[in-house]
C-alpha positions as CSV (number, residue, x, y, z in Angstrom):
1,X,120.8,65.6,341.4
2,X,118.6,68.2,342.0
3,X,114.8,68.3,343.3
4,X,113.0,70.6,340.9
5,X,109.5,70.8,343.0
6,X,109.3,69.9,346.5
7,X,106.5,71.2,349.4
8,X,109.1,71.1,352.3
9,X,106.5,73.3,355.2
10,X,105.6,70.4,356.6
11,X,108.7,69.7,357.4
12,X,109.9,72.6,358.9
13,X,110.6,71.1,362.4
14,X,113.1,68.6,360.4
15,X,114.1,70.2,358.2
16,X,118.2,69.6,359.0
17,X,117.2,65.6,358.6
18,X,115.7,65.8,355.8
19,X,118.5,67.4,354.1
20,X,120.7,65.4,355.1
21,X,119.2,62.5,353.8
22,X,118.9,64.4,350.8
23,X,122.7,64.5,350.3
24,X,123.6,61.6,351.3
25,X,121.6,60.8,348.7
26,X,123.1,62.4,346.0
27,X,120.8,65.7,346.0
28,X,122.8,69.1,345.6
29,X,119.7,70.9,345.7
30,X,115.6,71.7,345.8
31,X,113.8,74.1,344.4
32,X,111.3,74.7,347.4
33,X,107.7,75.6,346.3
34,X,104.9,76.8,348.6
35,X,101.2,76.2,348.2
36,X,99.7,78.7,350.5
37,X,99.9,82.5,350.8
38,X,100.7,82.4,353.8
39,X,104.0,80.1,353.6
40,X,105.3,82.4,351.6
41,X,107.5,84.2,354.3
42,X,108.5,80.7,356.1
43,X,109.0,79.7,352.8
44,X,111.6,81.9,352.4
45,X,113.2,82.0,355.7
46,X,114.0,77.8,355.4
47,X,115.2,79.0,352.0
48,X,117.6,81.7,353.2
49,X,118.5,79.5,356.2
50,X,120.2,77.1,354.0
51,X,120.8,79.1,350.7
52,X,123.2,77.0,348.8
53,X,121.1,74.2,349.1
54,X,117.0,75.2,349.3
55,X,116.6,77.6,346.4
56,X,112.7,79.2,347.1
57,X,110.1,79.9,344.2
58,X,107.0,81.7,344.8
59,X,103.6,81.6,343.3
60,X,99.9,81.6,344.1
61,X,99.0,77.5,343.1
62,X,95.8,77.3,341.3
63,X,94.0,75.5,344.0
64,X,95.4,75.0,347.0
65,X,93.9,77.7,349.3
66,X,91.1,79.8,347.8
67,X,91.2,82.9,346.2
68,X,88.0,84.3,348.0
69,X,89.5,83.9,351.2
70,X,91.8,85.8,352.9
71,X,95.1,84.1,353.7
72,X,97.4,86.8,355.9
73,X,101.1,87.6,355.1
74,X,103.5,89.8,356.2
75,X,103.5,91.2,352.2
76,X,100.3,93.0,352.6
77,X,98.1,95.5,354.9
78,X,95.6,93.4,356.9
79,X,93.6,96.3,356.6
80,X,93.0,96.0,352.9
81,X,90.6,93.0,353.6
82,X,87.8,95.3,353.9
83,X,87.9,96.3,350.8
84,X,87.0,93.3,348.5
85,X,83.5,92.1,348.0
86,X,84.1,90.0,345.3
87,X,86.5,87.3,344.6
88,X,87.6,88.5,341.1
89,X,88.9,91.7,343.3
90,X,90.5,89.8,345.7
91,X,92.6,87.8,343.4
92,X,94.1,91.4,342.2
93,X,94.9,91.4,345.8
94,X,97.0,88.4,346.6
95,X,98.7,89.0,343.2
96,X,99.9,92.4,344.5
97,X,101.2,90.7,347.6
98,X,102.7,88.1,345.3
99,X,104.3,91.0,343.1
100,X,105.3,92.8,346.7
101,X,107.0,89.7,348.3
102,X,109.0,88.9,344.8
103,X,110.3,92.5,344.6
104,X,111.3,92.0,348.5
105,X,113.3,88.8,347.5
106,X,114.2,89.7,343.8
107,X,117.8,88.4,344.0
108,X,117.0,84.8,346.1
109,X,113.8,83.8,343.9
110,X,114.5,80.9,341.1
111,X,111.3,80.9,339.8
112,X,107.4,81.8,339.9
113,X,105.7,79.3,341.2
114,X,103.6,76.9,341.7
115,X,101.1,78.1,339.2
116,X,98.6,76.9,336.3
117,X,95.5,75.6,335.8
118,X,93.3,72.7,337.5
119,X,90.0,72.3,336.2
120,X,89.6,69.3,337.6
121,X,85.4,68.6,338.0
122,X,85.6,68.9,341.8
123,X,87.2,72.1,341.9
124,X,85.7,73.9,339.0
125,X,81.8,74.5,339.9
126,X,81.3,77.6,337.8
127,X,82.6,79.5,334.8
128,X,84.0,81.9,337.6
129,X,85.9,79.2,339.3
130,X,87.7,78.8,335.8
131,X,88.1,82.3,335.0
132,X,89.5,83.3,338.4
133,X,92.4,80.8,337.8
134,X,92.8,81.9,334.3
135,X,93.3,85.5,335.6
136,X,95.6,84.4,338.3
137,X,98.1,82.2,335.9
138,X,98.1,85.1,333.1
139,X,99.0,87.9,335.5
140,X,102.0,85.3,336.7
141,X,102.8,84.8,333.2
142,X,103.7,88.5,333.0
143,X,105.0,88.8,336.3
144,X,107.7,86.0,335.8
145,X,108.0,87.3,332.1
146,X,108.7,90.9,333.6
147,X,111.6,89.7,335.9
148,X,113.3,86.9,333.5
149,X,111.6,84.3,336.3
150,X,111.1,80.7,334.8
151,X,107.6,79.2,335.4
152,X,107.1,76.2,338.3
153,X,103.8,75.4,336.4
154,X,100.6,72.7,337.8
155,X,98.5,71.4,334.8
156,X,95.9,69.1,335.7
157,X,92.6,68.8,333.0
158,X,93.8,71.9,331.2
159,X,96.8,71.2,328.8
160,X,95.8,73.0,326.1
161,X,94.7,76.0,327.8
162,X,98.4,76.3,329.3
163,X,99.9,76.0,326.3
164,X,98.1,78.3,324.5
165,X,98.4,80.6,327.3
166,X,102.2,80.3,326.8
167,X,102.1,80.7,322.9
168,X,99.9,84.1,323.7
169,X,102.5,85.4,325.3
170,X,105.4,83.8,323.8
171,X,107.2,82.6,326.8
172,X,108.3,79.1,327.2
173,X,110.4,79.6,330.3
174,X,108.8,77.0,331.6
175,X,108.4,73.6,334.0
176,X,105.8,71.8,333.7
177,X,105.5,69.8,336.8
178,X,104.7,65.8,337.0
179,X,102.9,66.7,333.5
180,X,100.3,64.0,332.8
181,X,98.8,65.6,329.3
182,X,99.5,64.0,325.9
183,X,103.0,63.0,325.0
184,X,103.0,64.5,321.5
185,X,101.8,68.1,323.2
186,X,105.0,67.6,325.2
187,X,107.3,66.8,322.9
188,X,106.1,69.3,320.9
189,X,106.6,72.0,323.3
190,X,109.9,70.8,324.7
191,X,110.9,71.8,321.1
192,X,110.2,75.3,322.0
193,X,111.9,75.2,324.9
194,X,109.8,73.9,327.8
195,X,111.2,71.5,329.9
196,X,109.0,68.6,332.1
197,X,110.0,67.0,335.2
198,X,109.7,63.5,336.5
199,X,108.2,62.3,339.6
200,X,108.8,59.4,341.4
201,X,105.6,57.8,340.5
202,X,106.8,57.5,336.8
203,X,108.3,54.1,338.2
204,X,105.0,52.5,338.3
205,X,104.7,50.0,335.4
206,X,101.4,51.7,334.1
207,X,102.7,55.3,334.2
208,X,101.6,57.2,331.0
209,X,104.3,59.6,332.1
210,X,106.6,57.0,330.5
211,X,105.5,58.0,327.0
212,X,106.3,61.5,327.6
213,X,109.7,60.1,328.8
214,X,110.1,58.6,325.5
215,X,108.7,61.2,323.3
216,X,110.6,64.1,324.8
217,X,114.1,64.7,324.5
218,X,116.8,64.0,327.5
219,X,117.6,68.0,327.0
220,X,114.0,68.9,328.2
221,X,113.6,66.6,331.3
222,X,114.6,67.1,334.9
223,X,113.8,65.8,338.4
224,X,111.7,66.3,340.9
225,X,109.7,64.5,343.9
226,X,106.8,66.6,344.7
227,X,107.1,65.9,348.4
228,X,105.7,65.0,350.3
229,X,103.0,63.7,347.6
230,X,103.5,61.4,345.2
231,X,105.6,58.4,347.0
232,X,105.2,54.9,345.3
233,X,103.9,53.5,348.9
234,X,100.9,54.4,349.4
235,X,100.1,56.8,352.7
236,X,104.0,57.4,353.2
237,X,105.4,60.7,352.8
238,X,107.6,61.3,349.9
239,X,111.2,63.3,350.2
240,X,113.7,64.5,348.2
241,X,116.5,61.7,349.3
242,X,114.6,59.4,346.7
243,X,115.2,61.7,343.7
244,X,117.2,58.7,342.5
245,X,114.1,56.8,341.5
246,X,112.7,59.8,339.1
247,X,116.6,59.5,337.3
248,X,116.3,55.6,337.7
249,X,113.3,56.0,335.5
250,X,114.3,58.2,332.8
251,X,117.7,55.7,332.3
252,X,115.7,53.1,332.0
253,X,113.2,54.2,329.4
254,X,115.6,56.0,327.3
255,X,118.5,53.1,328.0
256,X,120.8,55.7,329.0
257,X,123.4,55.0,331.9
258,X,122.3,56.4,335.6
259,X,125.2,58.7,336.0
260,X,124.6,60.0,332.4
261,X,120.8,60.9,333.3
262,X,122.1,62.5,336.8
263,X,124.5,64.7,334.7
264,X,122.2,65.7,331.9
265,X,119.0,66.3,334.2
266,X,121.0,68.5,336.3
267,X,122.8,70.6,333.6
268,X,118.6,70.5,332.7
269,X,117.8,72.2,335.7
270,X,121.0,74.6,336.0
271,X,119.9,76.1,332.0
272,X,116.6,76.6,333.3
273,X,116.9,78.1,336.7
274,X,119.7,79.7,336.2
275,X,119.9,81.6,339.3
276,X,120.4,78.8,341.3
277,X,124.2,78.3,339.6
278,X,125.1,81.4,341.6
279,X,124.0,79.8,345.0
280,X,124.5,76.2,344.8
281,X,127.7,74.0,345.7
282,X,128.6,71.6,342.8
C-alpha cells in the first residue's frame, strides 16, 4: 500500500518508528506533503533521508500559514521582505520561492502540493481572501502543468471552482485529497482522469465519502491517511501504519477482495505519480 497524503513534520524526532510501523504494516511508501513554507526544506531532507520510501511533494496549501505573512526559507532572500506592501504581492513572492525550491529538487519531487481552495466561512472574510487563493492555486496549476508534476489538491467549500479551474486549463493530473464534494462531480471527473483518495475516516458508518466510493471507479481511487489528522479516535494522532483501514473500506463498499484493493490502489498511485516507480522498492 501506499500513503498518498501524509503531514509527517511533526514527526520528525520519530520518524524511523513511524516507518517502521508503516511497513510492518504493509505500506511501501508515502507521498510526504508539507503545509508550511517553511517545512519545505525539512520536508525534503526527511524525504531524501529515506528516498525509496518518503517520496516529498511541495506546494503552498491554501490555508495553512498566511499568505500576508512572511514565513522564511532557505529558497528565498530574506531581504526581499521589504519589498511587499500588499498581500496580493507577496503571494507572487512565496510562489517564486515555491518555483525556486522545485527547480532545486526537480528530479526528487512527485508532485505539487498540497494546494486548492478552502473557502470555508471562517477563513474567507473578504473577496481578497478568495481571490488571493484563487491566484495561488492557478499559478500551481501552471507550474505543475509546466514540469509534467501531478496535483496533491485540498478542496473544502469550493468543488466547482476546482474543477473548472482544471477544465480552464485542461489538466486533470490530479489528486483530490479526502474529497467530500458531490459524488456525481467525482465520478464525473475520475472519467477525465482525476483520481480521489480515501481517508481513514471513510470507515465511519455515516461517511458521505462512501458514495463517492461507490460512484467512482476502482481505477480512480487510491489511499491515503492524512496524518496525523483524520484518525477514527478522536484526539489521537493518525499514521500511515493504518492505511489498511482506507483499503478495508474501499473492499468493502465495492465487495472487492482486500488484496485486490491493495493491488489496484497501488498500481492507482504508481500511474499517477509516476516518479515514485523510479525510487520505490516493490
Amino acid at each position: 500500500m501506499i500513503d498518498c497524503h501524509a503531514h509527517l513534520g511533526e514527526f520528525h524526532d520519530k520518524i524511523e518508528t513511524v516507518i517502521d510501523d508503516a511497513r510492518k504494516a504493509g505500506v511501501v511508501g508515502v507521498i510526504v506533503v508539507p503545509e508550511y513554507g517553511k517545512n519545505f526544506e525539512r520536508n525534503m531532507k526527511m524525504c531524501n533521508d529515506h528516498p525509496d520510501f518518503l517520496f516529498p511533494a511541495l506546494g503552498l496549501h491554501p490555508i495553512q500559514g498566511s499568505y500576508s505573512i512572511p514565513e522564511d526559507s532557505s529558497a528565498c532572500s530574506l531581504s526581499e521582505y521589504i519589498k511587499f506592501k500588499v498581500p496580493k504581492t507577496f503571494v507572487n513572492y512565496k510562489l517564486k520561492c515555491l518555483k525556486n525550491i522545485i527547480e532545486k529538487y526537480t528530479e526528487r519531487i512527485v508532485c505539487v502540493g498540497e494546494v486548492g481552495l478552502d473557502f470555508t466561512p471562517k477563513f474567507i472574510r473578504t473577496a481578497e481572501d478568495k481571490e488571493l487563493q484563487l491566484a495561488a492555486f492557478r499559478a500551481q496549476i501552471e507550474l505543475a502543468k509546466k514540469n509534467s508534476l501531478p496535483l496533491n489538491v485540498h478542496s473544502r467549500s469550493a468543488a466547482p471552482q476546482i474543477f473548472q479551474l482544471l477544465d480552464k486549463y485542461e489538466y486533470y493530473d490530479v489528486l483530490m485529497h479526502a474529497y467530500g464534494g458531490k459524488a456525481k462531480r467525482a465520478a464525473l471527473y475520475a472519467r477525465k482522469g482525476v483520481y480521489f483518495s480515501v481517508p481513514n475516516t471513510a470507515a465511519k458508518e455515516d461517511s458521505q465519502m462512501r458514495n463517492m466510493i461507490k460512484l467512482v471507479p476502482i481505477d480512480n481511487l487510491v489511499l491515503e491517511t492524512d496524518s496525523p489528522a483524520l484518525s477514527l479516535t478522536p484526539r489521537t494522532v493518525n499514521e500511515p501504519k493504518n492505511l489498511i483501514i482506507s483499503a478495508q473500506v474501499i473492499a468493502e463498499v465495492k465487495k472487492l477482495p482486500l488484496e485486490e484493493v491493495i493491488s489496484i490502489t497501488r498500481n492507482n498511485t504508481l500511474r499517477l505519480f509516476s516518479r515514485i516507480t523510479k525510487l520505490i522498492k516493490l
